[in-house]
C-alpha positions as CSV (number, residue, x, y, z in Angstrom):
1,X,100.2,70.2,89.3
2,X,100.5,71.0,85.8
3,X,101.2,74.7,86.2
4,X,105.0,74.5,87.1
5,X,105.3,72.0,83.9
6,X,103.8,74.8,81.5
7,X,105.6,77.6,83.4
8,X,108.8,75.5,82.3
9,X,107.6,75.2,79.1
10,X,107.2,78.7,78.2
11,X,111.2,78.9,78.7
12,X,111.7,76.1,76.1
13,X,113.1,77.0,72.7
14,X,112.1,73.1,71.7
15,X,108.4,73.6,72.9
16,X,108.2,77.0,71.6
17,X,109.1,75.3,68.0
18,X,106.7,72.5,68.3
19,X,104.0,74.5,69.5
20,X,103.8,77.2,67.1
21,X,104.0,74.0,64.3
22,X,101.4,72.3,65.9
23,X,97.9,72.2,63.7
24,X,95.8,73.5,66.3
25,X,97.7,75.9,67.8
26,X,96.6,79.1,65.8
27,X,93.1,79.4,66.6
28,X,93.8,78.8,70.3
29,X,96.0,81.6,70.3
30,X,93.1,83.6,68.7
31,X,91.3,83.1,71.7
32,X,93.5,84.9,73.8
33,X,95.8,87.1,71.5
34,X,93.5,88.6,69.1
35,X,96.1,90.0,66.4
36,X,100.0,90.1,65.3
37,X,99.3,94.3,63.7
38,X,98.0,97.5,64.9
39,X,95.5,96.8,62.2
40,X,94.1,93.8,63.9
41,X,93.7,95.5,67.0
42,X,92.1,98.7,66.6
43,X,88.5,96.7,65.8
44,X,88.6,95.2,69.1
45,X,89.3,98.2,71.0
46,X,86.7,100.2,68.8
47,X,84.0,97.2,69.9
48,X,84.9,96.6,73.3
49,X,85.4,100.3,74.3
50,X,82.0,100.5,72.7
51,X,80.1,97.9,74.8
52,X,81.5,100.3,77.7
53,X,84.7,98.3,78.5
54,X,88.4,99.8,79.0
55,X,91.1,98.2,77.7
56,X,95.0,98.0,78.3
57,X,97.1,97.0,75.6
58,X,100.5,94.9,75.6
59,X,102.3,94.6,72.7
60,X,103.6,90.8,73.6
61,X,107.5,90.0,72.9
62,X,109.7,89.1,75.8
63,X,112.4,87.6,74.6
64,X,114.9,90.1,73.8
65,X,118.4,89.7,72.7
66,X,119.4,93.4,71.0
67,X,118.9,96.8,71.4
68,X,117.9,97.1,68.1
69,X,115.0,94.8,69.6
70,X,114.3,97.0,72.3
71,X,114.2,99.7,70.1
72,X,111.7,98.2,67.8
73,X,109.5,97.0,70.8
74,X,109.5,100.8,71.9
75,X,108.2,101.8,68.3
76,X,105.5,99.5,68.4
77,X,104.1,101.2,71.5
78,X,104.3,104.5,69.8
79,X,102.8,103.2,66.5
80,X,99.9,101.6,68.7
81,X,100.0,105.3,70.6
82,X,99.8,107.2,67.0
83,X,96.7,104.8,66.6
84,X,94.8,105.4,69.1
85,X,95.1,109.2,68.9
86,X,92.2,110.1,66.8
87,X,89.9,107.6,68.4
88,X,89.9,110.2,71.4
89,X,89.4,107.3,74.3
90,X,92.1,109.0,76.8
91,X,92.6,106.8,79.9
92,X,89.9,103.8,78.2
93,X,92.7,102.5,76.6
94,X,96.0,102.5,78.6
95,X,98.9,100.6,77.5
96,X,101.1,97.6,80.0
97,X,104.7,97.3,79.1
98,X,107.4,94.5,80.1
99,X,110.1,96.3,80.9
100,X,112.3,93.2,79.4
101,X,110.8,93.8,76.3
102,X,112.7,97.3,76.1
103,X,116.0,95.7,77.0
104,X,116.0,95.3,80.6
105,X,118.0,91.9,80.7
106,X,120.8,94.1,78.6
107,X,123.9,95.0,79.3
108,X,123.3,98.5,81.0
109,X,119.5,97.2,81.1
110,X,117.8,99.0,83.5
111,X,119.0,102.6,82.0
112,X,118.2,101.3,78.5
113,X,114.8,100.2,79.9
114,X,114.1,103.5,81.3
115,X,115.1,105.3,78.2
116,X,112.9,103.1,76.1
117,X,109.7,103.3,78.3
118,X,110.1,106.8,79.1
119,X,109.2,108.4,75.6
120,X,105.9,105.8,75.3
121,X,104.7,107.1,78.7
122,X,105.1,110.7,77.5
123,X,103.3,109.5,74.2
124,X,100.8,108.4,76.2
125,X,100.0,111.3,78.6
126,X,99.9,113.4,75.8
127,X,96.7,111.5,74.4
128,X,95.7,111.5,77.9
129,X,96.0,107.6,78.6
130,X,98.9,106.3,80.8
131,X,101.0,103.1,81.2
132,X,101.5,100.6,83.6
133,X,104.6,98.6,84.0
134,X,104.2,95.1,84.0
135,X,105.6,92.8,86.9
136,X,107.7,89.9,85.4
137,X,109.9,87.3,87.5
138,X,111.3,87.9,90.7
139,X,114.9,88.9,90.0
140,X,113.2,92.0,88.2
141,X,111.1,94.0,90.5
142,X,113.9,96.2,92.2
143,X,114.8,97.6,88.7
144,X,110.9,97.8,88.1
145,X,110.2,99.4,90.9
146,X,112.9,102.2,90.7
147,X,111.6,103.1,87.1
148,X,108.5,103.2,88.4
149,X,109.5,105.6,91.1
150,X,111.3,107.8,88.4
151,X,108.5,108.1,86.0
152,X,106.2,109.4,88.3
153,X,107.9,112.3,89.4
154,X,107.2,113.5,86.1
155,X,103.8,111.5,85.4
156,X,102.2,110.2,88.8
157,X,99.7,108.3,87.3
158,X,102.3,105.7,85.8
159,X,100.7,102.3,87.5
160,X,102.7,99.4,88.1
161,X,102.0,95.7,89.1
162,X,102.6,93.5,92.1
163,X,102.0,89.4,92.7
164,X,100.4,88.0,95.7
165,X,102.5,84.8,95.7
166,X,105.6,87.0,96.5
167,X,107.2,86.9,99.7
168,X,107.9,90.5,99.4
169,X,104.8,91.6,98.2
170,X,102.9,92.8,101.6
171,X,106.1,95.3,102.4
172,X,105.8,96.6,98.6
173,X,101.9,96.8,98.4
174,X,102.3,99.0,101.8
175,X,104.7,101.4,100.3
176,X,102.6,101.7,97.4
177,X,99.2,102.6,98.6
178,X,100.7,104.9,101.2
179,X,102.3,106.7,97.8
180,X,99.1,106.9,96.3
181,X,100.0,104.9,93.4
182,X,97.8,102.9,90.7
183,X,98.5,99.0,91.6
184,X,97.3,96.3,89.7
185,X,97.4,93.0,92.4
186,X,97.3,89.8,90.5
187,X,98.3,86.3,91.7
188,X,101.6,85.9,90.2
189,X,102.4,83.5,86.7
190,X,105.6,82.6,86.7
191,X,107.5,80.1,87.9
192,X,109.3,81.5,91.5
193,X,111.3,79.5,94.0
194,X,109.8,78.7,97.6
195,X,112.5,80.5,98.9
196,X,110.8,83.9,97.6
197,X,107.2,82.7,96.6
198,X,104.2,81.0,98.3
199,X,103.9,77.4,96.6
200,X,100.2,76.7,97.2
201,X,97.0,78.0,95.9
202,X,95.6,78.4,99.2
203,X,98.1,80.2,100.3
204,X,98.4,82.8,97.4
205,X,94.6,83.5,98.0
206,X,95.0,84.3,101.2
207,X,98.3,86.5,100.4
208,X,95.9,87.8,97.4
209,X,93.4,89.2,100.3
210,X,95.7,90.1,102.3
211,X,97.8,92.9,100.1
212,X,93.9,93.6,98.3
213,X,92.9,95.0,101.8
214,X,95.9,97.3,102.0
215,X,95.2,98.2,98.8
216,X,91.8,99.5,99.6
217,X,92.4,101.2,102.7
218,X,95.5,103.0,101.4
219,X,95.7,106.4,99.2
220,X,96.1,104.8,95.7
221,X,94.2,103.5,92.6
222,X,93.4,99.4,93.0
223,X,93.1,97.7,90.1
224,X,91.8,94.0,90.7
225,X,93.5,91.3,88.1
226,X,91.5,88.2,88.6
227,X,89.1,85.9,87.2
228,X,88.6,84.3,90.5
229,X,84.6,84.7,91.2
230,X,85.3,84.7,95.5
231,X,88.2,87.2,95.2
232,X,85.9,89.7,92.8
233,X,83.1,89.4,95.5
234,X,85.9,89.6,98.4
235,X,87.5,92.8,96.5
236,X,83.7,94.8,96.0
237,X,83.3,93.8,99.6
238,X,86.6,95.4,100.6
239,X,85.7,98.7,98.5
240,X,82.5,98.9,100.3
241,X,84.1,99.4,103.6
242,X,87.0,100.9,102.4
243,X,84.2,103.7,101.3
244,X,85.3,103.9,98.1
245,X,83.0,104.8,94.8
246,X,83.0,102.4,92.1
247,X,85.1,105.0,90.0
248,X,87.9,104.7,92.9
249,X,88.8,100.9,92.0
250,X,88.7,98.8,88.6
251,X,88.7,95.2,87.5
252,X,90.7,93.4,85.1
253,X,90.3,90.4,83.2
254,X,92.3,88.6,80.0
255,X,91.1,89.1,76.9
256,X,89.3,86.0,75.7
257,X,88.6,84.9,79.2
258,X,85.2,85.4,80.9
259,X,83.8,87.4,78.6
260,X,80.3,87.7,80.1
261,X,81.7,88.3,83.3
262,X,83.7,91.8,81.9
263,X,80.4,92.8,80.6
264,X,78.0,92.5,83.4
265,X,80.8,94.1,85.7
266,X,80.3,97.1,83.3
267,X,76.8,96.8,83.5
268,X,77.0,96.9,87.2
269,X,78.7,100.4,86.9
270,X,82.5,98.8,87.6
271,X,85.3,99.9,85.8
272,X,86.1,96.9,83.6
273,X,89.5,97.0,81.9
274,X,90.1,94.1,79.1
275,X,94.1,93.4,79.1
276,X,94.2,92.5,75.4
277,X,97.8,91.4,74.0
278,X,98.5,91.2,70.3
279,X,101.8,90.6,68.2
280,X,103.6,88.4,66.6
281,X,105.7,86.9,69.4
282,X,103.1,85.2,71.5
283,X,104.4,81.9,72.9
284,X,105.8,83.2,76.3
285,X,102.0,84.9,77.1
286,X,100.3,81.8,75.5
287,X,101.5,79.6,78.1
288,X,101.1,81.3,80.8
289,X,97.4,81.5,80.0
290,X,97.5,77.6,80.1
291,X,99.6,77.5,83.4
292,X,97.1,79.6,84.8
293,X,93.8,77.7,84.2
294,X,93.3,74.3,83.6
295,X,90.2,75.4,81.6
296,X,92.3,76.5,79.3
297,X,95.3,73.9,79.0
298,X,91.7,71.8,78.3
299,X,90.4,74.0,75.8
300,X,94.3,74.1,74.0
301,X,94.4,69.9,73.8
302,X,90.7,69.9,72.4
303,X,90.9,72.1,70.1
304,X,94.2,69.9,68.8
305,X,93.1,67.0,68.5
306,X,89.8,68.5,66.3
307,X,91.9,70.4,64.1
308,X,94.0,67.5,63.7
């Protein structure tokens, strides 16, 4: 019940102020957003890659007002690009992008968007890594899914990411794995209208199973984003009759969230990809952590009332 509450949250200037003033706040965040810099980052990537986890890498910052902000988001992909050159980890570290964040809600947004993200995926490819374009709310995805389509005439292995709680979902999830395409499937965290999203939890897991079996019998990459202890053991039993090899499919978990469980995927032989998000403009990711679990909406008031 508390989910839609946070969801609303995240859009509130007047939360977002009293949150990030709040005593406790800060080393919450920590727990999920690791770093404001590059230099904060590259450490984490350097250990995790090194306990034989992959990463992708979001450069948080949503709300965008500017071009000039779109054009600095842009940069920061590139500096964190420039970065992660000489550590030679190709396609262990791949980036995820909100196509908001490079100016899609602009005027002349979706060309602008396209512009912006086009010169960080061809950073990218040439360091051998890729991107994936992030899925945000549902009056998005048609202008998502057409700069998807257009980057990967040029670099097919540009992934992209689909919800389960969408109406639409099943129809795009087809059209993707008949493609061949790299698909991240998670559950969906924003706040959607029953009109064009599923309302309860039951019902989203089923969806979730649903769109993860046409995932896993269709010609593209799968790439499971959930923390959700049935659906991992539902997805590796998918894979197995699918018939696909454990290089064929990967899992992906939050940064900060199950830690254990990324490692003993790993040590399982599963592609395990950490999404880790760092910057300076946090609040919108933040609560949609808390919306998410109610583990960590737990953790978040405990941690608040200690520090205070």
């Amino acid at each position: 019940m508390l989910g839609p509450v946070i969801l609303a949250a995240s859009r509130s200037d007047r939360m977002r102020r009293l949150m990030t003033a709040a005593p406790g706040t800060k080393q919450v965040v920590d727990r999920f957003i690791p770093g404001e810099r590059v230099d904060d980052v590259v450490p984490i990537i350097e250990d995790l890659t090194g306990r034989g986890l992959e990463l992708t890498m979001d450069v948080v910052g949503e709300d965008i007002t500017t071009r000039e902000q779109a054009y600095a988001a842009r940069d920061a992909y590139l500096e964190l690009i420039d970065r992660l050159k000489p550590l030679e980890l190709g396609e262990r570290v791949e980036m995820s992008v909100k196509l908001s964040m490079f100016g899609q809600a602009l005027e002349g947004g979706h060309e602008l968007a396209l512009a912006n993200v086009r010169p960080v995926v061809e950073a990218a490819a040439e360091i051998g890594t890729t991107v994936t374009l992030d899925a945000e709310d549902h009056t998005t995805l048609d202008s998502m899914f057409a700069i998807h389509d257009e980057l990967r005439k040029d670099f097919p292995q540009t992934g992209c990411v689909i919800q389960a709680y969408l109406f639409r979902t099943e129809a795009d999830a087809r059209r993707l794995a008949a493609n061949g395409s790299r698909v991240r499937l998670v559950k969906g965290a924003y706040k959607e209208p029953a009109e064009v999203a599923y309302q309860q939890k039951h019902e989203i897991d089923k969806a979730y199973v649903r769109v993860l079996r046409t995932l896993m019998e269709g010609e593209g990459y799968p790439m499971i984003g959930s923390h959700d202890p049935r659906l991992i053991s539902i997805a590796q039993e998918l894979a197995r009759r699918a018939g696909r090899k454990l290089n064929e499919y990967e899992f992906q978990m939050l940064y900060g969230i199950r830690s254990e469980e990324h490692l003993r995927l790993a040590a399982e032989g599963h592609r395990m990809r950490v999404y880790t998000a760092y910057g300076t403009d946090w609040y919108g990711y933040f609560m949609r952590r808390l919306a998410e679990k109610p583990a960590n909406l737990r953790f978040f008031l405990r941690s608040m009332v200690t520090k205070g």
